[in-house]
PAKOL-269700 format. One record per residue (C-alpha): z, x, y. Coordinates in nm, 4 decimals. Example, Ala and Ser with C-alpha at 12.3 -4.5 7.8 and 13.67 -1.06 7.14 Angstrom:
<nodes>
node w = 0.7800&u = 1.2300&v = -0.4500
node w = 0.7140&u = 1.3670&v = -0.1060
</nodes>
This chain:
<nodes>
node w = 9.8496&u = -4.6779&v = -3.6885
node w = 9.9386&u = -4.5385&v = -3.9851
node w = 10.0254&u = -4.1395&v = -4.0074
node w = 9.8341&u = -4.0123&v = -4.2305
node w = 9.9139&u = -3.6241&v = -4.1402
node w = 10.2271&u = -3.6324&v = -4.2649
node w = 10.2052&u = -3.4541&v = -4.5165
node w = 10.1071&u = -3.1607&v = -4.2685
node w = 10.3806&u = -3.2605&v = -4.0475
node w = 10.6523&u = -3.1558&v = -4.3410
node w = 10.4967&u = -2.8607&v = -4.4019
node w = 10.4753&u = -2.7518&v = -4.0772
node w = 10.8299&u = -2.8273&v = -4.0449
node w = 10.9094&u = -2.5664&v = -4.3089
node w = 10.6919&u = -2.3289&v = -4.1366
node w = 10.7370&u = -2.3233&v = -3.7851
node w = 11.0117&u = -2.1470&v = -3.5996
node w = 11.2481&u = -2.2973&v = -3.3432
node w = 11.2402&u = -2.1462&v = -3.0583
node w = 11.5040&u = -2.3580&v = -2.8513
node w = 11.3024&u = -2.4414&v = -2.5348
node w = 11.3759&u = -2.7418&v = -2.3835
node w = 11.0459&u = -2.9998&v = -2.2974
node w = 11.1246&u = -3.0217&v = -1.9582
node w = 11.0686&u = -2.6774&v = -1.8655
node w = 10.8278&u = -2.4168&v = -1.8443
node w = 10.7522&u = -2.2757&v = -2.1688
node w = 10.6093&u = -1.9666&v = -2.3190
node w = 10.5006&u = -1.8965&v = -2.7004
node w = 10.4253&u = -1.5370&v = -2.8222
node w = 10.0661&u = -1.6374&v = -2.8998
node w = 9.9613&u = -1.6703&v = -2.5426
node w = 10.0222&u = -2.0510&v = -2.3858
node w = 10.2426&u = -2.0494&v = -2.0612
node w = 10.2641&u = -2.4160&v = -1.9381
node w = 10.4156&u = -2.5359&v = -1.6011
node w = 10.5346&u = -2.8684&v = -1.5918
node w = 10.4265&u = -3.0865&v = -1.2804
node w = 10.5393&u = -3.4376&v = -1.4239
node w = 10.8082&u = -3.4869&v = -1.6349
node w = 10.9635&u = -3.8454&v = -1.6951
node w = 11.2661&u = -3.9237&v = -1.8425
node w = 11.3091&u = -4.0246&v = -2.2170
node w = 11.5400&u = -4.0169&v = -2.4981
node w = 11.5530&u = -3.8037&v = -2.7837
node w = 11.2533&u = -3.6835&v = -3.0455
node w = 11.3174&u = -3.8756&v = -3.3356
node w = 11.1888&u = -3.8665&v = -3.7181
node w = 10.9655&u = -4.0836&v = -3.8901
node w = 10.9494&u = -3.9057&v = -4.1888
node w = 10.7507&u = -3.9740&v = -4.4590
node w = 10.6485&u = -4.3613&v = -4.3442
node w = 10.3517&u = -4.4604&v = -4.1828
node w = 10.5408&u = -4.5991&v = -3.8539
node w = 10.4568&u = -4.4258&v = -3.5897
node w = 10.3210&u = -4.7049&v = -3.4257
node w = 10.6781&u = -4.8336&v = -3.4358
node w = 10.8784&u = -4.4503&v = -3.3390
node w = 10.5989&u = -4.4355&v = -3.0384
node w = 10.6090&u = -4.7652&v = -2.9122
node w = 11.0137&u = -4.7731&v = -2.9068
node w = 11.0796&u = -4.4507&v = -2.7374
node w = 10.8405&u = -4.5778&v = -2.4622
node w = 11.0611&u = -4.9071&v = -2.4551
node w = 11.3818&u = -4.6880&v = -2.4181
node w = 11.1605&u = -4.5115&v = -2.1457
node w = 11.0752&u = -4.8690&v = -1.9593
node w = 11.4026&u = -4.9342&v = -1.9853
node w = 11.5347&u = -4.5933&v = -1.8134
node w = 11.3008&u = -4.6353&v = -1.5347
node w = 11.4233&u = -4.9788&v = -1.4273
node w = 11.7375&u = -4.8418&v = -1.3537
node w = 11.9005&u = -4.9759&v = -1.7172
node w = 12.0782&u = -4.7411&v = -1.9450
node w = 11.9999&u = -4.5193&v = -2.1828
node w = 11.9771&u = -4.7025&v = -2.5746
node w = 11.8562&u = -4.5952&v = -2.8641
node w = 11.6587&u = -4.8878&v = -3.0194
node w = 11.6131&u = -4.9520&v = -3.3582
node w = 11.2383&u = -4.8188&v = -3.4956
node w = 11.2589&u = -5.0039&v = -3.8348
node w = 11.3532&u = -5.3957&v = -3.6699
node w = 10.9983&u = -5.4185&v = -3.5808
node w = 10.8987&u = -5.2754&v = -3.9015
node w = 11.0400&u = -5.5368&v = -4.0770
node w = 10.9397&u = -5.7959&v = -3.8959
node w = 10.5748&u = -5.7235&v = -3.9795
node w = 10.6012&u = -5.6365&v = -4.3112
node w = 10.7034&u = -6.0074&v = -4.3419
node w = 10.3832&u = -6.1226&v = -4.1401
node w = 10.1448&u = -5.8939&v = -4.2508
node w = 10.2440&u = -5.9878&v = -4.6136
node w = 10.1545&u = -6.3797&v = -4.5004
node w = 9.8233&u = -6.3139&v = -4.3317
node w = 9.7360&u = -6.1094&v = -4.6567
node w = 9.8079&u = -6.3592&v = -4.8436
node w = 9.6439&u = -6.6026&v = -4.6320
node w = 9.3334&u = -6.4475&v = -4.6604
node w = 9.3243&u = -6.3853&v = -5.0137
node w = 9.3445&u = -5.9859&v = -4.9840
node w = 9.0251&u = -5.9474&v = -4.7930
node w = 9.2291&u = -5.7756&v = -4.5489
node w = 9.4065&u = -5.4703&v = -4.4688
node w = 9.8069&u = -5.4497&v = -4.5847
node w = 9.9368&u = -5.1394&v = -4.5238
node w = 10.2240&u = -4.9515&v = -4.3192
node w = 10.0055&u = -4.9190&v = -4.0107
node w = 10.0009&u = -5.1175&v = -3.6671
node w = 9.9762&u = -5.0757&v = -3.3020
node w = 10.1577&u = -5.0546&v = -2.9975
node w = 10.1424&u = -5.4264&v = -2.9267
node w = 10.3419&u = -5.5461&v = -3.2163
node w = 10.5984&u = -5.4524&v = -3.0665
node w = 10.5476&u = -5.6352&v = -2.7781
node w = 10.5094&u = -5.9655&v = -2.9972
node w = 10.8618&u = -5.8732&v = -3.2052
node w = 11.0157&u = -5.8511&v = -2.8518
node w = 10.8772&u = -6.1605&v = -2.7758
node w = 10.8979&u = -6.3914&v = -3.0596
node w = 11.2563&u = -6.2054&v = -3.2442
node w = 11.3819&u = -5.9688&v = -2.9843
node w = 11.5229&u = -5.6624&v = -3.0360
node w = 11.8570&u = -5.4679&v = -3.1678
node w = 12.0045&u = -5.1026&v = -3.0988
node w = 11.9859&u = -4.8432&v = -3.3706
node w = 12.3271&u = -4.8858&v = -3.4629
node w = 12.2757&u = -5.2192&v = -3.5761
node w = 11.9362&u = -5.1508&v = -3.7947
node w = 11.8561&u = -4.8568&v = -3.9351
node w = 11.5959&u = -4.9608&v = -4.2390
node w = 11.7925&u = -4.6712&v = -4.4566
node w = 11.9093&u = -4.9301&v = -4.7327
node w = 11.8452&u = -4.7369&v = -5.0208
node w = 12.0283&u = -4.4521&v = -5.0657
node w = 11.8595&u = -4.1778&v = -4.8361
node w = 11.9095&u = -4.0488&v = -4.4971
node w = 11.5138&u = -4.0052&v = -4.4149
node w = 11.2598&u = -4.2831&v = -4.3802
node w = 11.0593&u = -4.2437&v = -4.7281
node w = 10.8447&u = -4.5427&v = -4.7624
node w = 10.6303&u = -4.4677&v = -5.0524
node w = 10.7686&u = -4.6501&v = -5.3197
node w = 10.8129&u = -4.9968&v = -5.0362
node w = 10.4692&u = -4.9861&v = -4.9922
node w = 10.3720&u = -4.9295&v = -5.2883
node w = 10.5649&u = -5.2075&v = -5.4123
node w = 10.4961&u = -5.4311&v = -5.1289
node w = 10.1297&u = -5.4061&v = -5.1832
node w = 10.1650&u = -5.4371&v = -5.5292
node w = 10.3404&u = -5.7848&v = -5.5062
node w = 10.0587&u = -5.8838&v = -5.2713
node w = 9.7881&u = -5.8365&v = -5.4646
node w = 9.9611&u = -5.9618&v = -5.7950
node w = 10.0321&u = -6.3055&v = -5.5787
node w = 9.6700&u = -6.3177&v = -5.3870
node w = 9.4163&u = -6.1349&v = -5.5696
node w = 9.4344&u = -6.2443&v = -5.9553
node w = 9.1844&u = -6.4695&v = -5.9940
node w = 9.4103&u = -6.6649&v = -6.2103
node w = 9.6060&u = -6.7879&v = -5.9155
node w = 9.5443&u = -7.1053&v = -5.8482
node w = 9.8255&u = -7.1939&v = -5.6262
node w = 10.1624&u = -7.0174&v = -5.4777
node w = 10.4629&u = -7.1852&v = -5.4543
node w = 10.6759&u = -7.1066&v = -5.1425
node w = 10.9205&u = -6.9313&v = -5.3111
node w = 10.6825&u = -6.6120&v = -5.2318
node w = 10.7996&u = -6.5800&v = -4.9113
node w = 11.1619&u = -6.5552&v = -5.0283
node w = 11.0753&u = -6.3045&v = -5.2558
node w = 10.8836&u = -6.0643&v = -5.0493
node w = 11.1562&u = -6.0503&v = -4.8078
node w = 11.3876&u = -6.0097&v = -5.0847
node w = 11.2136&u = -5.6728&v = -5.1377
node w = 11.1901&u = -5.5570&v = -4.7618
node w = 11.5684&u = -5.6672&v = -4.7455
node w = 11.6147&u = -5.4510&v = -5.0294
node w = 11.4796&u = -5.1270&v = -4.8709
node w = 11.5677&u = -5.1298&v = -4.5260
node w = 11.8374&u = -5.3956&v = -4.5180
node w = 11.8550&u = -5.7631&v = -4.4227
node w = 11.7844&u = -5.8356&v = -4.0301
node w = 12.0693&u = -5.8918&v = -3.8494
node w = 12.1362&u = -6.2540&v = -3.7047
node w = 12.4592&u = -6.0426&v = -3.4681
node w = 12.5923&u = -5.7903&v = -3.4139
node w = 12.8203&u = -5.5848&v = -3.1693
node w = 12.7587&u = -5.3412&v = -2.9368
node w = 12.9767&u = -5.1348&v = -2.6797
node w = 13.2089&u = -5.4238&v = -2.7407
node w = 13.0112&u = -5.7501&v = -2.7173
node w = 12.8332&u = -6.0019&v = -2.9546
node w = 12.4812&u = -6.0276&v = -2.9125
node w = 12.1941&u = -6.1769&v = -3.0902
node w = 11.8384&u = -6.0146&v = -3.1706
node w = 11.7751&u = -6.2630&v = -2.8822
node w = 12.0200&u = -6.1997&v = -2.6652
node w = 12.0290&u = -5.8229&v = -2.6492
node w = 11.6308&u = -5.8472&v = -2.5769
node w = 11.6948&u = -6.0425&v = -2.2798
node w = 12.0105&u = -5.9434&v = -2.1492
node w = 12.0474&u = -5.5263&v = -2.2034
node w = 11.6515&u = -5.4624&v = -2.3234
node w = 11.5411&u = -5.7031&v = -2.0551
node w = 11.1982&u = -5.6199&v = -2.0651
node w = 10.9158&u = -5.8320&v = -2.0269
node w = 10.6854&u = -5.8783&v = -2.2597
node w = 10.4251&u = -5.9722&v = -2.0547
node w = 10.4357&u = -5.7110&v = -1.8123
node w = 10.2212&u = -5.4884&v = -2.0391
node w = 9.8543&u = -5.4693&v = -2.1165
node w = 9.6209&u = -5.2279&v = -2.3748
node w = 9.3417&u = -5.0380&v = -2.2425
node w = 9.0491&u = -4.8193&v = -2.4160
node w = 8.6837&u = -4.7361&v = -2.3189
node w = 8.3950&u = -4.8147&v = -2.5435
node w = 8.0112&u = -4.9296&v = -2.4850
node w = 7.9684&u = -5.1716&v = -2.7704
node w = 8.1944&u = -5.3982&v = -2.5450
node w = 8.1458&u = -5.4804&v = -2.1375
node w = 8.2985&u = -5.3156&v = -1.9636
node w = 8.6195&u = -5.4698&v = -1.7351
node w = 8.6538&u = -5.7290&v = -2.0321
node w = 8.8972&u = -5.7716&v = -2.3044
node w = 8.7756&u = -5.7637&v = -2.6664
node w = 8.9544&u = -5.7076&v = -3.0127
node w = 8.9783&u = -5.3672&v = -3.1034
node w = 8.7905&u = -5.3152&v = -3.4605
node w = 9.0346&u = -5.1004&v = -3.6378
node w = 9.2171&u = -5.1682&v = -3.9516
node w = 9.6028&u = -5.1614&v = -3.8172
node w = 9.5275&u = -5.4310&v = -3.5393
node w = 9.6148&u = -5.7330&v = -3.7604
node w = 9.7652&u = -5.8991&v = -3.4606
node w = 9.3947&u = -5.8891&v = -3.3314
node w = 9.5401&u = -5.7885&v = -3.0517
node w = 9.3059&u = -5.7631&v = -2.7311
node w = 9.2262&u = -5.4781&v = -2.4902
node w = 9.0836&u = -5.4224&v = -2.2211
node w = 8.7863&u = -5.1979&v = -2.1578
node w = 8.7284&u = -4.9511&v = -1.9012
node w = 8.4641&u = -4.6650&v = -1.8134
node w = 8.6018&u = -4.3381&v = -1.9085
node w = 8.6340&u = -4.2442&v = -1.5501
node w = 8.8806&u = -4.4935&v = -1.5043
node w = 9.0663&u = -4.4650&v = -1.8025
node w = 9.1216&u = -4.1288&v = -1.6819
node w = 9.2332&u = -4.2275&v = -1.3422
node w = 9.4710&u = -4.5027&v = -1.5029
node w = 9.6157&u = -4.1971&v = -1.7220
node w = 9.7162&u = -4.0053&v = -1.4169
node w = 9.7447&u = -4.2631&v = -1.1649
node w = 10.0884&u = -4.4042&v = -1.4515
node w = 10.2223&u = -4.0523&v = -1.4677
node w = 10.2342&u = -3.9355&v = -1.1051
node w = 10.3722&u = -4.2896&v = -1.0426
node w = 10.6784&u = -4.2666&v = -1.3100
node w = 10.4932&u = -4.4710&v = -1.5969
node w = 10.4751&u = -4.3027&v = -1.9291
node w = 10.2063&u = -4.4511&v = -2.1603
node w = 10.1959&u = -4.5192&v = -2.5395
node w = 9.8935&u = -4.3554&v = -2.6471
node w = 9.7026&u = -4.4126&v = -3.0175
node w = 9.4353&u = -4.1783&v = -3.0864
node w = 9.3028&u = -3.9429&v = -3.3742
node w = 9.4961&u = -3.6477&v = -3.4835
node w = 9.2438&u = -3.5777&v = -3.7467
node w = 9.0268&u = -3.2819&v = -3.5310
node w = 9.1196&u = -2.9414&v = -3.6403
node w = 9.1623&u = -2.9393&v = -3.2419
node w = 9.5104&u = -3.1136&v = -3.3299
node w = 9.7567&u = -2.8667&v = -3.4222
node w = 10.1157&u = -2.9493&v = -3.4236
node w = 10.2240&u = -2.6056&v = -3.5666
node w = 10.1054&u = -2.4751&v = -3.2223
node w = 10.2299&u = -2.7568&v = -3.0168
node w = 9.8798&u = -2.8346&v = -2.8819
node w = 9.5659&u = -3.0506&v = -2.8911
node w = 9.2479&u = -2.9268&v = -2.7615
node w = 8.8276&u = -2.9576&v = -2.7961
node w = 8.7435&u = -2.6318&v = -2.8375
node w = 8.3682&u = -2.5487&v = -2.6851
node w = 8.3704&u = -2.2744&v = -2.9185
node w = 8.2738&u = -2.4033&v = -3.3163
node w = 8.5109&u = -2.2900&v = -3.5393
node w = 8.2102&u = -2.1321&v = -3.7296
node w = 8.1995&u = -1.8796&v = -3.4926
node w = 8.5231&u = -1.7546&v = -3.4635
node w = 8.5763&u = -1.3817&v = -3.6481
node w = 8.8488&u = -1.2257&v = -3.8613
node w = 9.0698&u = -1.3553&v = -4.1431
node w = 9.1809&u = -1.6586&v = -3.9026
node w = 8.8488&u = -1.8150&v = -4.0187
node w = 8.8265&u = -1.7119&v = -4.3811
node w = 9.1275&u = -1.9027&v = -4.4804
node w = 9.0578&u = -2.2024&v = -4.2351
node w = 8.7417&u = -2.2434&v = -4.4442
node w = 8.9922&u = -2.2962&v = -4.7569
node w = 9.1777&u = -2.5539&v = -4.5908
node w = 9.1126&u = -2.9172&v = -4.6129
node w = 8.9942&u = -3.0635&v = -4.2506
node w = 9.4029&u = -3.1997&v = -4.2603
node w = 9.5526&u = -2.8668&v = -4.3800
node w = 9.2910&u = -2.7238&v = -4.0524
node w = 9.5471&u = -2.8616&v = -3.8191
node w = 9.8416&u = -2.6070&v = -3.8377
node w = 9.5392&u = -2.3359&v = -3.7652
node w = 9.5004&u = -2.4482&v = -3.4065
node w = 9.3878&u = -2.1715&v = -3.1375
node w = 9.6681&u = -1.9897&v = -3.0065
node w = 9.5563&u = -1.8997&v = -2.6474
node w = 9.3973&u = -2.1099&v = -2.3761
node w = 8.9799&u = -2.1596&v = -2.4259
node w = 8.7350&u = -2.3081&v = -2.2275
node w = 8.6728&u = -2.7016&v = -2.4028
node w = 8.3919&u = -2.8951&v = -2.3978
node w = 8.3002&u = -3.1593&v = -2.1167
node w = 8.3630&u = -3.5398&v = -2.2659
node w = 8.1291&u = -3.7841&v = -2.2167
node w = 8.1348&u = -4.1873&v = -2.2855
node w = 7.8572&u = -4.1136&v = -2.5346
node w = 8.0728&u = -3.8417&v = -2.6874
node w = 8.3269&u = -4.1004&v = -2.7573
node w = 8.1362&u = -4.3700&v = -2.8371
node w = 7.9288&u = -4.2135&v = -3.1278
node w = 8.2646&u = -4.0732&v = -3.2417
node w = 8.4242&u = -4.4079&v = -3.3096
node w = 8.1081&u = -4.5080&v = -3.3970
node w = 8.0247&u = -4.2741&v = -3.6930
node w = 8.4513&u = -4.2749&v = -3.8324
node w = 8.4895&u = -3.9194&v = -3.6375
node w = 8.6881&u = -4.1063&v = -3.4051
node w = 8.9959&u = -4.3067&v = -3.6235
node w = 9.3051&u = -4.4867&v = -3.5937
node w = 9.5395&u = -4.2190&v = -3.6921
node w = 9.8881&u = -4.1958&v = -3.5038
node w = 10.0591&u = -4.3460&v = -3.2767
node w = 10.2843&u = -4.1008&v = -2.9598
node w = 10.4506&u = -4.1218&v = -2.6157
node w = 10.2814&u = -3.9678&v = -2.2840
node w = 10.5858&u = -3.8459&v = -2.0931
node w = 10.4575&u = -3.6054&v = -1.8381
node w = 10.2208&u = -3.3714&v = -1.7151
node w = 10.1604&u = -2.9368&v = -1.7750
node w = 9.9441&u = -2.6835&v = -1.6607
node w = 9.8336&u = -2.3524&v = -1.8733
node w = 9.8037&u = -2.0330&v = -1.6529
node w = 9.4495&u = -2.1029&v = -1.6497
node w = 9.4813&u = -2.4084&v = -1.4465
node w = 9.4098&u = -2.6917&v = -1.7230
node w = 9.6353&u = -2.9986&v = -1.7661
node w = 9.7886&u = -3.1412&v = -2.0319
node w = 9.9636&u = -3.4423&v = -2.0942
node w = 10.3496&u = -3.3678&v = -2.2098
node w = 10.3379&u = -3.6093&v = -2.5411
node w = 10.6763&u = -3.6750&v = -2.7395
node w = 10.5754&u = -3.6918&v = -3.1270
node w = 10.8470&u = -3.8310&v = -3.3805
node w = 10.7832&u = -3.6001&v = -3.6565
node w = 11.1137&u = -3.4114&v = -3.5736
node w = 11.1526&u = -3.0853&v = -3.3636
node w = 11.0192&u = -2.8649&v = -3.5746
node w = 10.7445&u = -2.7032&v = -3.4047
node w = 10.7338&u = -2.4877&v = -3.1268
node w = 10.8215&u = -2.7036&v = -2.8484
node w = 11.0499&u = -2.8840&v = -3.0262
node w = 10.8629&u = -3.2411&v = -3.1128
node w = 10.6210&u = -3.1741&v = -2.8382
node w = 10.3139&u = -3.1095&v = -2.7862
node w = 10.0662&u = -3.0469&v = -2.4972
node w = 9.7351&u = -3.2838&v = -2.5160
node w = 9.4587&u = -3.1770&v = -2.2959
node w = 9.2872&u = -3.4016&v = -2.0687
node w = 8.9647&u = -3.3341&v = -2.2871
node w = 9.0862&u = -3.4420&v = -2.6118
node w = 9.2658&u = -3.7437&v = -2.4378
node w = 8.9434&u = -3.8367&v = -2.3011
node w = 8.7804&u = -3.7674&v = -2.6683
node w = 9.0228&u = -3.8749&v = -2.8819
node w = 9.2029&u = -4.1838&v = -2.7465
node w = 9.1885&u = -4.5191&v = -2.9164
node w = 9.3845&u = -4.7083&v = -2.6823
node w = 9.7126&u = -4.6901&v = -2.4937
node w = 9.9504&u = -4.9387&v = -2.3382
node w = 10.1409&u = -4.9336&v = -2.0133
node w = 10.2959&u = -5.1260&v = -1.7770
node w = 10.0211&u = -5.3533&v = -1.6096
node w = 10.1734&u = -5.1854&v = -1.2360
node w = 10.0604&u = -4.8508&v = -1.3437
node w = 9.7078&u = -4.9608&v = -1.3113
node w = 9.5344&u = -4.8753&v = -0.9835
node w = 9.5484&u = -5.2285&v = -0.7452
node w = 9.1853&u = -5.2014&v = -0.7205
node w = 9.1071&u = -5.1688&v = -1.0897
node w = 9.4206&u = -5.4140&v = -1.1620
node w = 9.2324&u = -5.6763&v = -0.9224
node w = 8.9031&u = -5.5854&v = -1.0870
node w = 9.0442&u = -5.6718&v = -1.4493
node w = 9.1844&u = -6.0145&v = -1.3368
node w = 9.5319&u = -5.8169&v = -1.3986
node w = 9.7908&u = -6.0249&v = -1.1863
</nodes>
């Protein structure tokens, strides 16, 4: 998923004031939320993405570190840009495979990672961290512009009649460039490893212990399918549940000690990171009175976001149809990619889901934010958890073993 807000994110950044509360506890903001915590699992730190569109990568790892916490192994800060890498390289070949007539951008899902653990392993931060040229923040811009640039030159010209494999070489040569060559070894807290061997012998996760879920009606339900969005160029299959149950999933991980790495769409004005919280409003934003709404209609629907509401307010009900014509008419897209750590109340009695970003700790919560079980159940696009977190009786019903 590439992160498209931000842009926002920076700003809000600038904007928003610290107010040094710690996410595990309960929290109050001057504009009027109060939220309890009732779940809270353990994680590592809020990190920074920056201005590159990896936040499938920042999402995916921090719920690895999490995985890896909750079997009882310790605490490591992985690296977010090995993965990165790693699929520049292969999104570069399928591009090039198929001439272009394909998507090649920054973005991905929650699953590469799965298949970079699999088929490379993995290294700590220490050992890889993708800042090889000359900054201290992730700034892809000019790597992808480059990267894509190469791609097309190679692929698309109609003059091209064949490539030699020297392009392979090359393109790496440029990846290398900006975020460093890939380690073959390295040390760490005194001993060699490998990619390989620190995967399966301090990471020691398995791969196939995980499974994506989402629920949409152009599919059958309690199937798997291939999820039609532009950053899935694994083709990556998930499986497909009624809304109900993807609810029940949801909670049924959390109150069990799962956290859950959730993709969804950030772009509702709903979505407000300055505020620290995603909602559906029942309210339209039409309606609402006073100069709040006469510079919101100035604002682009991505600027909308740091103009979130500021005290709880009854949201709408979600429905499967709700969802369905959302991802059916682009309402509904494959934005951003975060971490579902835990579980809030407001002091009306709604829940939220506790959700680490990695845009930094500059909002209110510091990197947090609190998602509301109606814009989960509006907004997701899929999430991925650990296959036991699944009900038995939904796990059975999915072939799940």
């Amino acid at each position: 998923m590439q992160n498209s807000f931000r842009s926002f994110a920076v700003a809000a950044l600038a904007a928003a004031s610290v107010l040094g509360v710690n996410a595990q506890e309960t929290e109050k903001k001057d504009d009027g939320y109060k939220f309890t915590h009732t779940i809270d699992i353990p994680t590592t730190s809020v990190k920074d993405q920056f201005r590159s569109g990896t936040c499938w990568s920042f999402s995916t790892v921090s719920f690895l570190e999490a995985e890896m916490i909750r079997q009882g192994k310790d605490s490591i800060d992985l690296s977010d840009m090995y993965a990165v890498a790693l699929c520049y390289r292969a999104k570069a070949e399928r591009a090039v495979r198929l001439h272009t007539k394909c998507e090649f951008a920054a973005g991905g899902a929650a699953h590469d990672l799965l298949w970079v653990l699999k088929n490379y392993g993995m290294v700590p931060e220490e050992a890889y961290k993708g800042l090889n040229y000359g900054l201290n923040q992730h700034n892809h811009g000019e790597l992808d512009r480059v990267t894509k640039g190469f791609i097309d030159a190679l692929a698309s010209d109609p003059k091209t009649k064949t490539i030699t494999p020297a392009w392979k070489k090359a393109f790496a040569g440029i990846v290398d460039a900006y975020l460093g060559e890939l380690p073959t070894e390295f040390t760490f807290n005194g001993k060699k490893y490998t990619p390989r061997s620190f995967a399966d012998n301090v990471v020691g996760l398995n791969p196939d212990d995980y499974v994506c879920l989402t629920s949409f009606t152009h599919h059958p339900f309690y199937e798997q399918f291939i999820l039609e969005v532009q950053d899935n160029w694994l083709n990556g299959k998930v499986y497909n549940v009624p809304l109900d149950d993807l609810m029940r999933i949801t909670d049924n991980a959390l109150k069990n000690g799962y956290s859950i790495a959730w993709g969804a769409d950030v772009s509702e004005a709903g979505f407000s990171y300055y505020n620290g919280v995603a909602v559906v409003p029942e309210t339209n934003v039409d309606n609402l009175e006073g100069t709040e709404l006469s510079r919101w209609q100035k604002l682009s629907k991505n600027d909308r976001q740091q103009y979130g509401l500021k005290s709880p307010a009854k949201e709408k009900t979600i429905t499967q149809e709700m969802r369905q014509e959302a991802f059916d008419n682009y309402e509904t897209t494959d934005d951003h990619g975060m971490h579902i750590v835990g579980m809030a109340k407001d002091q009306n009695g709604t829940e939220y889901y506790v959700t680490k970003n990695s845009w930094n700790v500059g909002n209110p919560y510091k990197g947090y934010l609190y998602v509301s079980k109606a814009f989960y159940a509006y907004k997701t696009m899929d999430i991925m958890i650990h296959k036991n977190a699944i009900p038995s009786d939904l796990k059975k019903k999915l072939g799940i073993k």
